[in-house]
C-alpha positions in Angstrom: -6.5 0.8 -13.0 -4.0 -2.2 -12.8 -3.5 -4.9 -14.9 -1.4 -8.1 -14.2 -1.0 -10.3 -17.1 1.2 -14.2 -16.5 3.3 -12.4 -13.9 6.3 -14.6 -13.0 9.6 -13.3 -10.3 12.0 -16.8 -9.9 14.8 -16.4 -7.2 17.3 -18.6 -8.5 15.4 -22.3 -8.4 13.1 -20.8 -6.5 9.8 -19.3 -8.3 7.8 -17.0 -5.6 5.7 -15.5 -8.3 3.7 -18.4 -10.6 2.0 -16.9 -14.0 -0.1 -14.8 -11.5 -3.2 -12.5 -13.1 -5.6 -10.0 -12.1 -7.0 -6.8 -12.6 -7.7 -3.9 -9.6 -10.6 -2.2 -11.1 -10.2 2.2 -10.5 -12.4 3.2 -7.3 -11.9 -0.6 -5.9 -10.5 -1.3 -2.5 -9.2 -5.0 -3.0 -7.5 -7.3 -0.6 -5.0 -9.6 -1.7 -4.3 -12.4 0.9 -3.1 -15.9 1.1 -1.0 -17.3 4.2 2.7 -17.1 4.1 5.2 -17.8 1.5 2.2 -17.0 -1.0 4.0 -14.3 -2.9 2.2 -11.7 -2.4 4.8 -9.2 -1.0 6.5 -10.2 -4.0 4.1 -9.4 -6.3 3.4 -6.0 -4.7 7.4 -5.8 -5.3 7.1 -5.8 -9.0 4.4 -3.9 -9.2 6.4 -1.3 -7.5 9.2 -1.2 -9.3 10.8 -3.0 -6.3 12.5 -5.3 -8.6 11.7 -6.8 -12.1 9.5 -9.4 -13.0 11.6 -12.7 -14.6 7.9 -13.0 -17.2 4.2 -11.3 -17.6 3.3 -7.4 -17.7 1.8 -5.3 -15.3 0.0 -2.2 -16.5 -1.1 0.8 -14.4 -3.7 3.5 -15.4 -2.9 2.2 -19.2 0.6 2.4 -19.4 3.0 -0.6 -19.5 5.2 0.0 -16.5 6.5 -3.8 -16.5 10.0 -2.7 -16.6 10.0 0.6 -14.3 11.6 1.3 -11.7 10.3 2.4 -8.0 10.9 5.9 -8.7 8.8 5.4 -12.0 6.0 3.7 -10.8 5.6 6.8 -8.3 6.1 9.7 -10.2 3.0 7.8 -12.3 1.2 8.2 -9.7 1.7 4.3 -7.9 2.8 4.6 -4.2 3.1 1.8 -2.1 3.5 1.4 1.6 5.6 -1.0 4.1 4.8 -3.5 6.8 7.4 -1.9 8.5 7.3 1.9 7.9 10.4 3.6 7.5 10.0 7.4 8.3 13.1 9.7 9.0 13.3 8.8 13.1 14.8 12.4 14.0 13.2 14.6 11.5 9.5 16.0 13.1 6.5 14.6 11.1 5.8 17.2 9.6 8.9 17.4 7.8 8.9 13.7 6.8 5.5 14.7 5.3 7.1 17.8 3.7 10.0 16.2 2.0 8.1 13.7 -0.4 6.9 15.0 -3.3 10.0 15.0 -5.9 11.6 17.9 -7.8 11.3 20.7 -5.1 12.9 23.7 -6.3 15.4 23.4 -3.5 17.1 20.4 -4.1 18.9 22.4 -7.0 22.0 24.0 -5.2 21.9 27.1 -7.3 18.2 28.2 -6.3 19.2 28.8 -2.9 20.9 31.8 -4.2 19.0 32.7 -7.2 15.3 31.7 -6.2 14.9 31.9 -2.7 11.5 33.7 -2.9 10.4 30.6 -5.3 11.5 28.3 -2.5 9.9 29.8 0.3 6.8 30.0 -1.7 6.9 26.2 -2.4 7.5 25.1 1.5 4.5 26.9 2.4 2.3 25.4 -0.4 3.8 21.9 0.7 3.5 22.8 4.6 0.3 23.6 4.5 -0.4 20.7 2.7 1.1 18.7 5.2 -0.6 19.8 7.8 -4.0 19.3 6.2 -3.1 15.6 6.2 -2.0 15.7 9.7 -5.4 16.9 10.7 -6.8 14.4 8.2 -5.3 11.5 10.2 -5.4 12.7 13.5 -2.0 13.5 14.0 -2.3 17.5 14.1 -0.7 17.4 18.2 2.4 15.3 16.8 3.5 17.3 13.9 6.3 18.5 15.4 7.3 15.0 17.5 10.3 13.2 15.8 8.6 10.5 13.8 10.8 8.0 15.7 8.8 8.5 18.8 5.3 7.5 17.3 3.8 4.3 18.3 3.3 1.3 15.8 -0.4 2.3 14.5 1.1 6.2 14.4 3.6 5.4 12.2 1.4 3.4 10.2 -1.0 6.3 9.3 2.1 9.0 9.2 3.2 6.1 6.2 -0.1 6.5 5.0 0.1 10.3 5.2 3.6 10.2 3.4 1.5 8.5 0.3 -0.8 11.3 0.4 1.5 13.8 -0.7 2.4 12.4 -3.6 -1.2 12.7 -4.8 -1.4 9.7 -5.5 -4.2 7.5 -8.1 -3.8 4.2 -6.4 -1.9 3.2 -3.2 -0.2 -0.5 -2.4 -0.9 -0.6 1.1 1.6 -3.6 2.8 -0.3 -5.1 6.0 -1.7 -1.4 7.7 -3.4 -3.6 10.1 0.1 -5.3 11.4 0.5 -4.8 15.1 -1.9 -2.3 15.8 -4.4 -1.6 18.7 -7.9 -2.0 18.2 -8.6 1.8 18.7 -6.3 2.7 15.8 -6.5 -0.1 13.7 -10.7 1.2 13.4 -9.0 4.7 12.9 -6.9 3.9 9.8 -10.0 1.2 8.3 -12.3 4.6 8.3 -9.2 6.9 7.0 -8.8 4.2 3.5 -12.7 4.5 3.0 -12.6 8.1 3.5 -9.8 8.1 0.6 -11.3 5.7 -1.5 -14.7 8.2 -1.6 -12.5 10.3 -2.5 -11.0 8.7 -5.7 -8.3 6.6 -4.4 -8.0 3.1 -5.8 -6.3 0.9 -3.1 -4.7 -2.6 -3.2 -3.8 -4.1 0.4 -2.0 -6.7 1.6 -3.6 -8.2 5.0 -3.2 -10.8 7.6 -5.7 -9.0 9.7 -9.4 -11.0 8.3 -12.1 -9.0 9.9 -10.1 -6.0 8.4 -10.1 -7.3 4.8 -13.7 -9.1 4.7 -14.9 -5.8 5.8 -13.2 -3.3 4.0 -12.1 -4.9 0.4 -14.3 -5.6 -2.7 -13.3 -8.1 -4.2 -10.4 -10.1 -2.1 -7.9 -12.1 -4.5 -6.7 -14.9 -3.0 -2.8 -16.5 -3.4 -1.5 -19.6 -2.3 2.2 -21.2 -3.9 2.8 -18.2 -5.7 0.0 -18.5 -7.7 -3.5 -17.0 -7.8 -5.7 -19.2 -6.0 -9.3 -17.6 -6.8 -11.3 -14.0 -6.6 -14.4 -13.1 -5.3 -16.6 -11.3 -2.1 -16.2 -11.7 1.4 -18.7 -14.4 1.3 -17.0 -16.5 -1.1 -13.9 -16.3 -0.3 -14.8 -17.1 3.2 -16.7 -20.4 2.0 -14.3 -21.6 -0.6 -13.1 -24.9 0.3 -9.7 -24.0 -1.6 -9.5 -21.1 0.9 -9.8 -23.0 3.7 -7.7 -25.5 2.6 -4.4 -23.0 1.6 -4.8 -21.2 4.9 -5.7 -24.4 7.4 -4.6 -27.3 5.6 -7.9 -29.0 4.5 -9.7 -28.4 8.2 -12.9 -27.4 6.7 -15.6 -27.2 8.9 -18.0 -24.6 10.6 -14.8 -23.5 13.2 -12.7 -23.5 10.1 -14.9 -20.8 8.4 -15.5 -18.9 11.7 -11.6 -18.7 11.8 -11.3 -17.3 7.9 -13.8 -15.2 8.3 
């Protein structure tokens, strides 16, 4: 599904990103990890469209999309996430679900007097829609709560629900886990494997290690700003280059127990 070929991003003198490659294979829910200052967010930048890559390709469901921009990548059908969601604080969230998908027929000034019935049509395809994911998430009771009033972990799955209606083949998910209670952390975990049954191919960024070691298959490991090593829970948790990029060469038994 993606492809990442020699992928380099240099700030200046710095380079984040260091001739990084991997593939996410379609169906796969892979963890990418490494402690900070690894590159990942970078990385999930480029693939995004965030910015462009300074060397390498990245390809997505076959196409080269090295050089695309964010609105691009997501029209192909790439959506990414935020560690920090940014949802429309005073609009409901229902409407922040309603207002994703791109090329409504009301954003043209002239169908408000020409095609209202064609407009009216469309917000009730895309509001029940909407509300399908709300119920899907759990968030049926706040659809109409300004999305600025939801707690962390609600805003993290409204984020989540914002991906969804772009119908999305893969989603870049940016630390889901960050800051949230136990309850809703286990909430969103079941949602992504409910997706991924589904035909959703995810890639996730994660700080959170029981999260990742029991969720993602296979876990790609960076360190540096380059790609450290790939593998299963089990390996990654016993790799001595693991242990040694996130602890700083402490590897023993409580080293491992702290990885893992």
């Amino acid at each position: 599904m993606l492809s990442i070929v020699d992928l380099v991003k240099d700030f200046g003198g710095l380079r984040a990103v260091d001739g990084v490659s991997f593939e996410v294979g379609q169906g796969t829910i892979t963890g990418l990890i490494g402690p900070n200052g690894a590159g990942k967010t970078t990385t999930f930048n480029m693939v995004a469209g965030a910015f462009p890559p300074s060397g390498g390709s990245i390809r997505f469901d076959g196409t080269d999309i090295t050089s695309w921009s964010a609105h691009q990548t997501f029209r192909e059908g790439l959506v990414r996430t935020f560690q920090i969601p940014r949802p429309f604080s005073r609009m409901t969230v229902l409407e922040n679900l309603m207002m994703v998908p791109q090329g409504q027929i009301g954003e043209r000034f002239w169908n408000t007097w020409f095609r209202i019935g064609a407009i009216r049509a469309e917000e009730r395809r895309l509001r029940d829609k909407a509300v399908e994911i709300l119920d899907f998430l759990g968030l049926t009771r706040l659809g109409e709560e300004a999305a600025g009033n939801l707690s962390g972990g609600q805003m993290k799955l409204l984020e989540l629900g914002r991906a969804l209606m772009s119908d999305p083949k893969m989603i870049l998910l940016d630390e889901p886990g960050a800051g949230i209670n136990p309850t809703l952390l286990g909430e969103i975990v079941d949602r992504i494997a409910e997706l991924n049954k589904r035909g959703i191919t995810f890639l996730i960024i994660e700080h959170n290690m029981d999260m990742v070691m029991t969720l993602c298959h296979p876990i790609i490991v960076m360190a540096s700003g380059k790609l450290l090593m790939e593998g299963s829970a089990d390996e990654v948790q016993t790799d001595s280059r693991v242990l040694e990029a996130f602890l700083g060469g402490a590897v023993d038994d409580d080293a491992e127990a702290t990885v893992g």
